[in-house]
PAVOPA-410509 format. One record per residue: y, x, z of N, C-alpha, C in turn; residue in three letters; residue number from 1. Coordinates in steps of 0.001 Angstrom, whole numbers, m for minus. Layout:
N
SITE        nv        nu        nw       cav       cau       caw        cv        cu        cw    aa     i
SITE         Y         X         Z         Y         X         Z         Y         X         Z   ALA   NUM
...
// end
This chain:
176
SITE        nv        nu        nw       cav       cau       caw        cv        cu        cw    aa     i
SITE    m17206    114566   m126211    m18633    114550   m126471    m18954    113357   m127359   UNK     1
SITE    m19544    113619   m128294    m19933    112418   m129236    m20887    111411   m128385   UNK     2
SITE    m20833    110396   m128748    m21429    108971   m128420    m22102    108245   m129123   UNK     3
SITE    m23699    108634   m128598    m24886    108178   m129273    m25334    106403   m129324   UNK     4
SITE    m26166    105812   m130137    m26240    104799   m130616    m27531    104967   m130514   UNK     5
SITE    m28238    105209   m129318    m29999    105013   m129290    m30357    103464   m128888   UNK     6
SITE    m31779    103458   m129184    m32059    101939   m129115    m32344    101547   m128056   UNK     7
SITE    m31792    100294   m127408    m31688    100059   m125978    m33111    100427   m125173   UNK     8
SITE    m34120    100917   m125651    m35605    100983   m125408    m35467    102566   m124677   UNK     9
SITE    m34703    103390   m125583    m34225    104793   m125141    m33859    104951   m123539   UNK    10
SITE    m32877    103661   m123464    m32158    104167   m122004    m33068    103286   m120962   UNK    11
SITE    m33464    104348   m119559    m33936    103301   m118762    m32807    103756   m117525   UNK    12
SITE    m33586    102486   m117183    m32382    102034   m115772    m32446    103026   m114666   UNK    13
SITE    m31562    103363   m114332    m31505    104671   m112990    m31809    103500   m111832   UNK    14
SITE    m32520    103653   m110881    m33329    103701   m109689    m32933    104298   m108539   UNK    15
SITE    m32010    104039   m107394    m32069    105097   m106639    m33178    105533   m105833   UNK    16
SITE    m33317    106382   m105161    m34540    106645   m104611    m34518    105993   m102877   UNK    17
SITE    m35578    105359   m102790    m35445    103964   m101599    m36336    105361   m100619   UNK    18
SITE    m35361    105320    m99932    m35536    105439    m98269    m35480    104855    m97501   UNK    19
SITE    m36499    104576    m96411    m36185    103572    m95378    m35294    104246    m94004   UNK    20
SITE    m34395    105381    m94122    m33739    105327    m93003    m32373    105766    m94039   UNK    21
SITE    m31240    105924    m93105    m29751    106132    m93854    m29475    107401    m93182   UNK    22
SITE    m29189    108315    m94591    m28422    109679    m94465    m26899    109260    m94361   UNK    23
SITE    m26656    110220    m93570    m25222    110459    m93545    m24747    111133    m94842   UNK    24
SITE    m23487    111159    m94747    m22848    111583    m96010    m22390    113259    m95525   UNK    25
SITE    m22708    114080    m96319    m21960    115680    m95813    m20795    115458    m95089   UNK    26
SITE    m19558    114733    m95490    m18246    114957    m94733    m18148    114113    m93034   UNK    27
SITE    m18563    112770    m93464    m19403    112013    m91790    m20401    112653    m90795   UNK    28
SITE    m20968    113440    m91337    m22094    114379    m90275    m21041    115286    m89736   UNK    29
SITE    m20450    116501    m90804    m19583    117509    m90222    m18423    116665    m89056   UNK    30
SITE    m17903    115490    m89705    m16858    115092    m88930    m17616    114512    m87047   UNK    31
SITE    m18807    113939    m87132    m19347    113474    m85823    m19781    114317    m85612   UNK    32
SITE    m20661    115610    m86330    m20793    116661    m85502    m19042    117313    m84329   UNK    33
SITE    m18652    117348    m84960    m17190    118116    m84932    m16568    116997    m83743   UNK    34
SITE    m16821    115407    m83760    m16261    115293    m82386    m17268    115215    m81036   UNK    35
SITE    m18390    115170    m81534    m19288    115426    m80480    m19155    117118    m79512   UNK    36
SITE    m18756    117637    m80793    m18301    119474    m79885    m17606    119700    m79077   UNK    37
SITE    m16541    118605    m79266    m15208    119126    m78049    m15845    118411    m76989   UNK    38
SITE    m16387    117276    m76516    m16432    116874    m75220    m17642    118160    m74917   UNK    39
SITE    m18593    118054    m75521    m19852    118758    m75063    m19812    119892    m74927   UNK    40
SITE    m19004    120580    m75663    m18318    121944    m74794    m17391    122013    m73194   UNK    41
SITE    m16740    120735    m73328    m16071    120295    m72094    m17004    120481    m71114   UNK    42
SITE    m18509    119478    m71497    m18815    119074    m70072    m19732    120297    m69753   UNK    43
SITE    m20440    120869    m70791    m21342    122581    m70498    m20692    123245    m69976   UNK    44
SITE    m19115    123568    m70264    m18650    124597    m69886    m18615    125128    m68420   UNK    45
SITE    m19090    124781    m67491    m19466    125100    m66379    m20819    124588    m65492   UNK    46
SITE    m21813    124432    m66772    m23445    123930    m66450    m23747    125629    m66862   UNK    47
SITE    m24625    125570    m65714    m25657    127303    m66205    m26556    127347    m67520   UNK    48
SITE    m27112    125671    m67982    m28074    126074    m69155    m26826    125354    m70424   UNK    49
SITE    m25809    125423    m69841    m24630    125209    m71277    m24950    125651    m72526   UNK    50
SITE    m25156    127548    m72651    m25618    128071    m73545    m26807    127723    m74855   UNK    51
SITE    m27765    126963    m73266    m28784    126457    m74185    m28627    124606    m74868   UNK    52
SITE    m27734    124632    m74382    m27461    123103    m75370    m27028    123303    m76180   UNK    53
SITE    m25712    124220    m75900    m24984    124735    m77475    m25887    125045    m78313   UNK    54
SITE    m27066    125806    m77973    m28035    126512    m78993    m28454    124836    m79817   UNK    55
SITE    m29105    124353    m78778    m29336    123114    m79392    m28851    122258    m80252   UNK    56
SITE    m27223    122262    m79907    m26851    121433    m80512    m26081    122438    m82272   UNK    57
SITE    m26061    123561    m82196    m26013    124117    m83097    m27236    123983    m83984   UNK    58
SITE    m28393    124165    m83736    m29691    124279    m84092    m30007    122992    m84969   UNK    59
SITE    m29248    121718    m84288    m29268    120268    m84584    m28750    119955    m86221   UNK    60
SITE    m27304    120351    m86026    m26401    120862    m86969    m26808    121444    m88473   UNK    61
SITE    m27323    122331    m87875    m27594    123413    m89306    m29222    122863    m89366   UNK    62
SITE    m29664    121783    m88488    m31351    121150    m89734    m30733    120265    m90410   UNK    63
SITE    m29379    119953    m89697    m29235    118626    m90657    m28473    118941    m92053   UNK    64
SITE    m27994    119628    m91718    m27428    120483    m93271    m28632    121348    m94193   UNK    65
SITE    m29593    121680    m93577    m31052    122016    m93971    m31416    121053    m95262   UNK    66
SITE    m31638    120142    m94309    m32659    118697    m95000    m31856    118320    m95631   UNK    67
SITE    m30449    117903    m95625    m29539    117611    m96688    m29346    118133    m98165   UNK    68
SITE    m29829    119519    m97829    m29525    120336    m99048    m31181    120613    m99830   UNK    69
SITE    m32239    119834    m99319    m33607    120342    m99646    m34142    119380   m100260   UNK    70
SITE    m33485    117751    m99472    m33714    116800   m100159    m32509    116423   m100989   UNK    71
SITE    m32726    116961   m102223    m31761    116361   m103461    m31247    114922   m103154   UNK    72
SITE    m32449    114263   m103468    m32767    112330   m103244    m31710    111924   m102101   UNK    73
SITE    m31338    112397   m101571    m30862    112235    m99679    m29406    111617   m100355   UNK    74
SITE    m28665    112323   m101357    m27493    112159   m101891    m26366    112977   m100615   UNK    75
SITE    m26756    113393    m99990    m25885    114334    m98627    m24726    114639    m99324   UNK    76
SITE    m24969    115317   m100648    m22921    115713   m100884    m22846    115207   m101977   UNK    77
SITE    m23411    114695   m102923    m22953    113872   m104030    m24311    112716   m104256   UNK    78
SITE    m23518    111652   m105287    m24451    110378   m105471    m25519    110958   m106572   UNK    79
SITE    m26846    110555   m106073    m27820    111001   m107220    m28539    109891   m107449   UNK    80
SITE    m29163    110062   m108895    m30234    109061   m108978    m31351    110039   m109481   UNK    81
SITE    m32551    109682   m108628    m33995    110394   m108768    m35159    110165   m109939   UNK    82
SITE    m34915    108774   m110088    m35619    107982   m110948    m35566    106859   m111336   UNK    83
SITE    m36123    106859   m112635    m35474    105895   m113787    m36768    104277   m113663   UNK    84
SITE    m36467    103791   m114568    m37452    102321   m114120    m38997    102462   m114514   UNK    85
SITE    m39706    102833   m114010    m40516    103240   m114300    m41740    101763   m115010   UNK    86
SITE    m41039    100619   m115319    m41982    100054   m115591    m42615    100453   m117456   UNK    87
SITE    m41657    101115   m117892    m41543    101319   m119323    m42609    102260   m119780   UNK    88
SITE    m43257    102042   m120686    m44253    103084   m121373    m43297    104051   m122355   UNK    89
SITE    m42645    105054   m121506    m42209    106147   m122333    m41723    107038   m121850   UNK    90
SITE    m42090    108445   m122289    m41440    109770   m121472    m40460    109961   m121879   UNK    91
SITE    m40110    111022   m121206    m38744    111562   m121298    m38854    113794   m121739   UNK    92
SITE    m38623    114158   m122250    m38709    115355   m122420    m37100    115812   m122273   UNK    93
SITE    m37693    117033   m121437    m36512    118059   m120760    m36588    119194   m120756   UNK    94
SITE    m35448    120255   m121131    m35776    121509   m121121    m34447    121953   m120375   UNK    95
SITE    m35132    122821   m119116    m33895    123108   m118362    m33016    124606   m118334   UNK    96
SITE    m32331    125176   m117934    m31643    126289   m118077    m31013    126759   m118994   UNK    97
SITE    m30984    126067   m120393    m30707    127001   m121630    m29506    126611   m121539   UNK    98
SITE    m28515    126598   m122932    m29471    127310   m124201    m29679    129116   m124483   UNK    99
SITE    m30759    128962   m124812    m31033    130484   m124765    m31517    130592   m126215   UNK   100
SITE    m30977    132277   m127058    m30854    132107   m127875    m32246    132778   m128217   UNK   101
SITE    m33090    132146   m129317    m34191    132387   m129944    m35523    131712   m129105   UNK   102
SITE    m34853    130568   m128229    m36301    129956   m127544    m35585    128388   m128413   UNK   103
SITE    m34450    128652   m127939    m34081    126989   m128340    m33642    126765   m129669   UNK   104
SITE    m33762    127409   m130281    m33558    127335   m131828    m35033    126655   m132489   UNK   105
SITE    m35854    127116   m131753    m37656    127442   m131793    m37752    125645   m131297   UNK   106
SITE    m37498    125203   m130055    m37584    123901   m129576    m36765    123011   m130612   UNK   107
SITE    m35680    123235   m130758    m35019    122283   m132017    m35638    122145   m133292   UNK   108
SITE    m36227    122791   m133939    m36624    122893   m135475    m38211    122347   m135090   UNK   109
SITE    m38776    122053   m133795    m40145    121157   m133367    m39975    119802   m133226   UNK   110
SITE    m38870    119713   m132337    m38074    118226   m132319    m37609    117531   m133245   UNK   111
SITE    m36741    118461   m134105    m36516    117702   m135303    m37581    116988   m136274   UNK   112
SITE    m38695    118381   m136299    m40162    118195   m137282    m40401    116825   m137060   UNK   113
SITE    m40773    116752   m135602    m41419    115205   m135470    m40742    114224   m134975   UNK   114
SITE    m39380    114389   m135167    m38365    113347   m135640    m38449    112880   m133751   UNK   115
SITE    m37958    113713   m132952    m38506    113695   m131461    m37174    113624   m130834   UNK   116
SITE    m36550    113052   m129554    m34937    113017   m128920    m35169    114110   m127419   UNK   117
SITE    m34601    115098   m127538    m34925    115221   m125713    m33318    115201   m124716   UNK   118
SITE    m33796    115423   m123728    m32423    116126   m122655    m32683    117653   m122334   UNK   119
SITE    m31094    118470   m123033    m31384    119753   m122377    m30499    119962   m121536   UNK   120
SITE    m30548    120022   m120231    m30003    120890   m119070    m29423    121944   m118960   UNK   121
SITE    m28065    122098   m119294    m27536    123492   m119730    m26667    123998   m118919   UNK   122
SITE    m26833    125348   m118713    m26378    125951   m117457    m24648    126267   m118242   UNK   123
SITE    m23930    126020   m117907    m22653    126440   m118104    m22406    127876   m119086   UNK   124
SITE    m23100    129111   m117744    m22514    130460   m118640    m23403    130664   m119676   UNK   125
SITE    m24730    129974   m119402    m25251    130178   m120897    m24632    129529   m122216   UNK   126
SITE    m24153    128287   m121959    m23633    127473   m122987    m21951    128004   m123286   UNK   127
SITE    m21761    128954   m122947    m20247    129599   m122548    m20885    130898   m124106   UNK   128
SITE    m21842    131393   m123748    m22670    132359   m124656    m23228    131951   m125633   UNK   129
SITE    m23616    130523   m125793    m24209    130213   m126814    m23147    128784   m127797   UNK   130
SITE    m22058    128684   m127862    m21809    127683   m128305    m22327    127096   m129681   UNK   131
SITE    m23078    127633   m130573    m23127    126934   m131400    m24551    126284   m131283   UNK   132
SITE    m25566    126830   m130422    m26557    126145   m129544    m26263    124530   m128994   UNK   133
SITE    m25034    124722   m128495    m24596    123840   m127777    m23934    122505   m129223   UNK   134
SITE    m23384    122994   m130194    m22804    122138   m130994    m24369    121834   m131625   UNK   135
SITE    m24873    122337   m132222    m26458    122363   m132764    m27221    120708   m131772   UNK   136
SITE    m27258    121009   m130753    m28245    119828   m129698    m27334    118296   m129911   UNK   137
SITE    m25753    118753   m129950    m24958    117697   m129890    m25155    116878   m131381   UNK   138
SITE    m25224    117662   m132508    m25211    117028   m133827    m26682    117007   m134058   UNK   139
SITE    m27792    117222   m133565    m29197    116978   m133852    m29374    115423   m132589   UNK   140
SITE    m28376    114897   m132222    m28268    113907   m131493    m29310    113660   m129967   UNK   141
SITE    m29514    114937   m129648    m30183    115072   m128273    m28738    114940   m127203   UNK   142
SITE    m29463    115166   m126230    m28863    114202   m124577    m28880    115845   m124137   UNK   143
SITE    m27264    116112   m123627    m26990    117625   m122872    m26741    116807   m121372   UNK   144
SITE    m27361    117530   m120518    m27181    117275   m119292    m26609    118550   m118767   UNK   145
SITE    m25657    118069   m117510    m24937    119717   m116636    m25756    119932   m115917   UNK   146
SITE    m26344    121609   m115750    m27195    121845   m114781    m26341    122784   m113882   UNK   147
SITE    m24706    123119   m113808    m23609    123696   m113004    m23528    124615   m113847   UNK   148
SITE    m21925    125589   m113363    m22310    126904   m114537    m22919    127744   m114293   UNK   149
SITE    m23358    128011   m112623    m24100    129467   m112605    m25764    129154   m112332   UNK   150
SITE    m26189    127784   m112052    m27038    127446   m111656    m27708    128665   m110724   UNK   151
SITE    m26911    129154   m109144    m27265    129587   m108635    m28644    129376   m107785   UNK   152
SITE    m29206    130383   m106905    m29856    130100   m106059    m29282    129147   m104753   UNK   153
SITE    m28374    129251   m104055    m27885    129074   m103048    m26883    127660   m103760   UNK   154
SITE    m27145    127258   m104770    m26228    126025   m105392    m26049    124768   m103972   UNK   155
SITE    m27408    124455   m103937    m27569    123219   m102792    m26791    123966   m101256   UNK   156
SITE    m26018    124681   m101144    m25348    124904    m99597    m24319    125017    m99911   UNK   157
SITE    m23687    125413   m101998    m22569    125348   m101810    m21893    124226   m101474   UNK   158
SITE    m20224    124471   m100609    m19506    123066   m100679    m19580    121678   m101704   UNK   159
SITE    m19200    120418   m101331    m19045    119620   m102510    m17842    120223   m103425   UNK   160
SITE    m16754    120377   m102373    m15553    121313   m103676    m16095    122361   m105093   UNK   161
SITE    m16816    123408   m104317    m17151    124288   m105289    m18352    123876   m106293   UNK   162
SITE    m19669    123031   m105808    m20314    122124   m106791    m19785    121351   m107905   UNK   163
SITE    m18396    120373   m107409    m17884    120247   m108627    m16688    120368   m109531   UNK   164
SITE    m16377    121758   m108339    m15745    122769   m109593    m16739    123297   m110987   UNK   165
SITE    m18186    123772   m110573    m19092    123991   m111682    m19137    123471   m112360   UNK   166
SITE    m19847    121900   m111784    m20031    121345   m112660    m18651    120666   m113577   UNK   167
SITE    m17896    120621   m113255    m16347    119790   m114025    m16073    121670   m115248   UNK   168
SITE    m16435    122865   m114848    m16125    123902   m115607    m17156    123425   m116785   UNK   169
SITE    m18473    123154   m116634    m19774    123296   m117431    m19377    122117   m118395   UNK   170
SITE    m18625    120632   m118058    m18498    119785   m118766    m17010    120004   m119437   UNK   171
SITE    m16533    120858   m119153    m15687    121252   m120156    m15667    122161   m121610   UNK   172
SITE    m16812    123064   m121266    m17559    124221   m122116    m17971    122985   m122853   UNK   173
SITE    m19017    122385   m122557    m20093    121137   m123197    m18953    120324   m124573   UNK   174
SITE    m18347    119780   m123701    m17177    118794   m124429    m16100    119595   m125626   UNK   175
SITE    m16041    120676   m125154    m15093    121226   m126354    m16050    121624   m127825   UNK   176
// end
């Protein structure tokens, strides 16, 4: 991927997003979920409302994999940053899902007009379909961001494995 020379004014500082309590990490939850099961199956296994703890403690389980996957910010299966330094007077323009052919041809030849930089968010199989879209954003010196390759619905429950299998496929399409 070529390597831009914008003016230090361009880049702002990533921010993580401040929470005042601490998420667990996806693999530390599954793993303390997972030793909390064997005793607590031990000791239910001959209590009459056993059933209903299990429910519980299943129920427990799958909010916390819920909220993990709803709050992006949380960082639950990979490190994110939410936001940038906001003390700076300047936007940022983004266009997400493409490239798609005959919208983003239309956005480039506007950007260029007024001599404008953005980030486009590009879904893998589209950029798999559109490569010269993709070489086009790179030599008009805009910022490609991975948005995975299938940018599914169900993306946030897939595994961390298969997340960045996508995304490592999408930055390979991008880079060649």
């Amino acid at each position: 991927i070529k390597k831009y020379s914008y003016p230090q004014s361009y880049y702002r500082k990533p921010v993580q997003c401040n929470y005042s309590h601490t998420v667990l990490r996806y693999t530390a939850y599954n793993f303390i979920f997972l030793l909390l099961a064997i005793p607590l199956s031990i000791l239910l296994w001959n209590n009459s409302y056993g059933w209903l703890y299990a429910l519980l403690f299943i129920f427990l389980f799958l909010a916390g994999h819920v909220s993990g996957s709803a709050n992006v910010c949380s960082g639950f299966y990979l490190n994110v940053i939410c936001k940038g330094d906001s003390s700076a007077k300047s936007i940022s323009l983004s266009f997400d899902d493409g490239p798609c052919s005959g919208k983003t041809e239309k956005i480039l030849e506007i950007l260029k007009k007024n001599n404008v930089k953005a980030t486009f968010f590009c879904i893998g199989n589209n950029a798999q379909n559109n490569p010269e879209l993709i070489k086009r954003i790179i030599n008009e010196d805009h910022i490609i961001g991975n948005h995975s390759f299938s940018h599914g619905f169900w993306f946030d429950l897939l595994s961390k494995n298969k997340m960045k299998e996508e995304i490592i496929k999408t930055n390979k399409l991008i880079s060649d």
